[in-house]
C-alpha positions in Angstrom: -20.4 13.3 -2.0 -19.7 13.1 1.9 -18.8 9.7 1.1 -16.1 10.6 -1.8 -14.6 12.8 0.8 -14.4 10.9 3.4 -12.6 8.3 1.1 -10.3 11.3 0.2 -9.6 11.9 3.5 -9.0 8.1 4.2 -6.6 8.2 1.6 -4.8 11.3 2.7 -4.3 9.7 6.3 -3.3 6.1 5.0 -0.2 8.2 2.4 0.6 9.8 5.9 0.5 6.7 7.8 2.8 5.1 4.9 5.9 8.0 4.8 6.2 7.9 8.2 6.6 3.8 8.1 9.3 4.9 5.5 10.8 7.2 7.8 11.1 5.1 10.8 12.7 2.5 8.7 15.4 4.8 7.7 14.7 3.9 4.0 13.3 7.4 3.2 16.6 8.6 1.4 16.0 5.3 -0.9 12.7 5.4 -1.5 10.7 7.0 -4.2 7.1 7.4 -3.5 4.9 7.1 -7.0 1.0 8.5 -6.3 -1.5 8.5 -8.7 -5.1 6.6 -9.8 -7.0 4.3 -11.8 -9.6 6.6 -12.2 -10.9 10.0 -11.2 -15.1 10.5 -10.7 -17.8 12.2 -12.3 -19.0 14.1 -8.8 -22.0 15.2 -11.0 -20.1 16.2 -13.9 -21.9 15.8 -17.6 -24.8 14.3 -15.1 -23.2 11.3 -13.9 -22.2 10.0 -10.7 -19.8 7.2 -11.5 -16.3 7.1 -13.4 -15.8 4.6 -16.4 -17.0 6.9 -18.7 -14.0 8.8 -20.7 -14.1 12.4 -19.7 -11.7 14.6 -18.3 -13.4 14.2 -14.9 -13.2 10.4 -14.9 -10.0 10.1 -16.5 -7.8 12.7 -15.6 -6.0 11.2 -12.4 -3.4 13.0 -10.3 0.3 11.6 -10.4 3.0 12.6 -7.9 6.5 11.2 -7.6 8.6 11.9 -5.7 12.3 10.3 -5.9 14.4 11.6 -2.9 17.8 10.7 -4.8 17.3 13.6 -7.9 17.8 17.1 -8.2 14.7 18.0 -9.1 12.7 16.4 -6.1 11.4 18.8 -3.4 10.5 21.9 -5.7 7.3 21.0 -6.9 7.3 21.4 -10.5 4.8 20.6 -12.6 4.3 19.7 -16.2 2.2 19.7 -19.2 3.1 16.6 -20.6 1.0 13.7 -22.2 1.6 10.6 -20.1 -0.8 7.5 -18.7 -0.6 4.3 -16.1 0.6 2.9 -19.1 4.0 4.4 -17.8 4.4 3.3 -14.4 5.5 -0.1 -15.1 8.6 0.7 -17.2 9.0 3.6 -14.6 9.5 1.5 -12.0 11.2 -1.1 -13.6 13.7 1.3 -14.6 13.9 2.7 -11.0 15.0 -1.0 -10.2 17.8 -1.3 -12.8 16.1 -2.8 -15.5 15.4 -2.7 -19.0 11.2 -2.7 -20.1 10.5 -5.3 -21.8 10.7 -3.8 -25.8 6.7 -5.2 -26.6 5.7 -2.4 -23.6 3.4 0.3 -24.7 4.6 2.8 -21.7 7.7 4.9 -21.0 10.1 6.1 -18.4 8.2 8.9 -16.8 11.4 9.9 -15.2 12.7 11.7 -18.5 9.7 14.0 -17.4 10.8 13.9 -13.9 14.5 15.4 -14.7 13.1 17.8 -17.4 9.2 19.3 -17.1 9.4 20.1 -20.6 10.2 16.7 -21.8 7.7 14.9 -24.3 7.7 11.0 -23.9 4.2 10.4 -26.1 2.3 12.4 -28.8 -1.0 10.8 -28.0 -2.1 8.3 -26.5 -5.7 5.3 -26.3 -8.0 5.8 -23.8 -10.0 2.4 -23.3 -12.8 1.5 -21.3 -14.4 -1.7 -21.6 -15.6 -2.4 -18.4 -19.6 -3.1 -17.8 -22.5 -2.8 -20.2 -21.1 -2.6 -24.0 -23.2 0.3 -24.8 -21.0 2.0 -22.1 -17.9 0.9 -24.0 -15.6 3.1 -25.8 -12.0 4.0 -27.1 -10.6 7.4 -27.1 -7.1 8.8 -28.4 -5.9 11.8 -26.6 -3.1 14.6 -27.5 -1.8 17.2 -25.2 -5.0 19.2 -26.7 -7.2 17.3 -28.0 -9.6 14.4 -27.6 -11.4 12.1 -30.2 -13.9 9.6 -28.3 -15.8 6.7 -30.7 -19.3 5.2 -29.0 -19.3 2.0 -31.7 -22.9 0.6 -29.9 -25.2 0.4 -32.4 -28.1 -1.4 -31.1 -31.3 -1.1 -28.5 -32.1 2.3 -30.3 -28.3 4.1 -30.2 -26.2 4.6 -33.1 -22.2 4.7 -33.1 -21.3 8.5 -32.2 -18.2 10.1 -32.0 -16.9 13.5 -30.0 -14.0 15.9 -30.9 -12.8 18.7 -27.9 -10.1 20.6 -27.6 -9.2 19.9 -24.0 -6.5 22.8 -23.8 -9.4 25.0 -24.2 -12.4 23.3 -23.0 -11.2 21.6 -20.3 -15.1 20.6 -19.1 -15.8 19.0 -22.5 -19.1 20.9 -23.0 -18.2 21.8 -26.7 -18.3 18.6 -29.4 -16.2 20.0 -32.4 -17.0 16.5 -34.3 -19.0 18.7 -36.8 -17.2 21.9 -36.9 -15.8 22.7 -40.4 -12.8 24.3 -39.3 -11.8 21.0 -36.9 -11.9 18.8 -39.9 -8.2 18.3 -40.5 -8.0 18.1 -36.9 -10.9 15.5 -36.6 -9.3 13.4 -39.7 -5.5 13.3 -37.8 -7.5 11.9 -34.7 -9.3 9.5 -36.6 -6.5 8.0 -38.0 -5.2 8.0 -34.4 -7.8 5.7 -33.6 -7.7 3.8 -36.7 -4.1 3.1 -35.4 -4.9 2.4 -32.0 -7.6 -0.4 -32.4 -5.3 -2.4 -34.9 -2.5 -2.1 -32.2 -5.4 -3.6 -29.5 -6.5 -6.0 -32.4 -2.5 -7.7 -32.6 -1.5 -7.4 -29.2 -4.0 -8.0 -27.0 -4.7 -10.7 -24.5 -8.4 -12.7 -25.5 
């Protein structure tokens, strides 16, 4: 842990180090400044000490921009709204003057910039198949809810899947996979996922 701070720290010095380069170019009017993560980290959280896994703590990342040239820059709004680093491409593409290309998955996280209460995805994967494959998963997520499938069937495990509703357990310590009343809710996830993996299975790279 005194090493995770001292890297936040780092990282806090080397953003400051950054806007002042900005400044004494004289490029700080014209520049927007996008901050964010690949990943957040487990700290201790559900007993782990890493990140790939996808819980809130290891997957929920911060994201600041900040675009000197808007209206809205300078109050420090926030906002609810369903968005991933699937976005930042065609964000800053768009900050450039040009058009995404039409086969990207993201979106222009500026909409949300201009109006907090904007809505650019209903839901959205959540894919992790880095290291071991029994530590590979895919997950859909909505503004409330989250459906994770563990597909590893082997050495012992079988496939598992987990249903929480993140709006009100933000910690994940409730699985609502087997709760009668989150049936519907587990079935519209489902097909969520269903969705998702045939998207992954036409589109992806080998």
């Amino acid at each position: 842990m005194a090493t995770y701070h001292q890297q936040v720290y780092g990282v806090d010095v080397a953003v400051g180090m950054i806007r002042k380069a900005i400044a004494e170019a004289g490029v700080e009017d014209n520049t927007v400044i996008i901050f964010t993560s690949d990943n957040g980290f487990f700290c201790g959280s559900h007993g782990y000490g890493s990140k790939v896994l996808p819980y809130e703590e290891a997957s929920r990342v911060p994201l600041i921009v900040y675009d000197p040239r808007r209206r809205n820059s300078g109050r420090g709004l926030r906002t609810d709204a369903l968005a991933g680093n699937v976005d930042i491409a065609p964000t800053i593409l768009a900050l450039a003057g040009i058009d995404p290309p039409p086969n990207m998955d993201g979106r222009n996280l500026m909409a949300i910039y201009d109006d907090p209460h904007a809505v650019i995805h209903q839901w959205l994967p959540l894919i992790d198949v880095w290291g071991p494959p029994a530590t590979h998963s895919l997950a859909v997520v909505t503004k409330d809810l989250k459906y994770i499938f563990w597909p590893y069937g082997a050495d012992g495990m079988t496939p598992a899947e987990e249903l929480y509703h993140t709006a009100q357990d933000p910690l994940e310590l409730v699985n609502l996979a087997r709760h009668p009343e989150y049936r519907d809710a587990l079935e519209a996830m489902r097909a969520r996922y269903d969705q998702a993996v045939e998207h992954w299975r036409r589109h992806a790279v080998d």
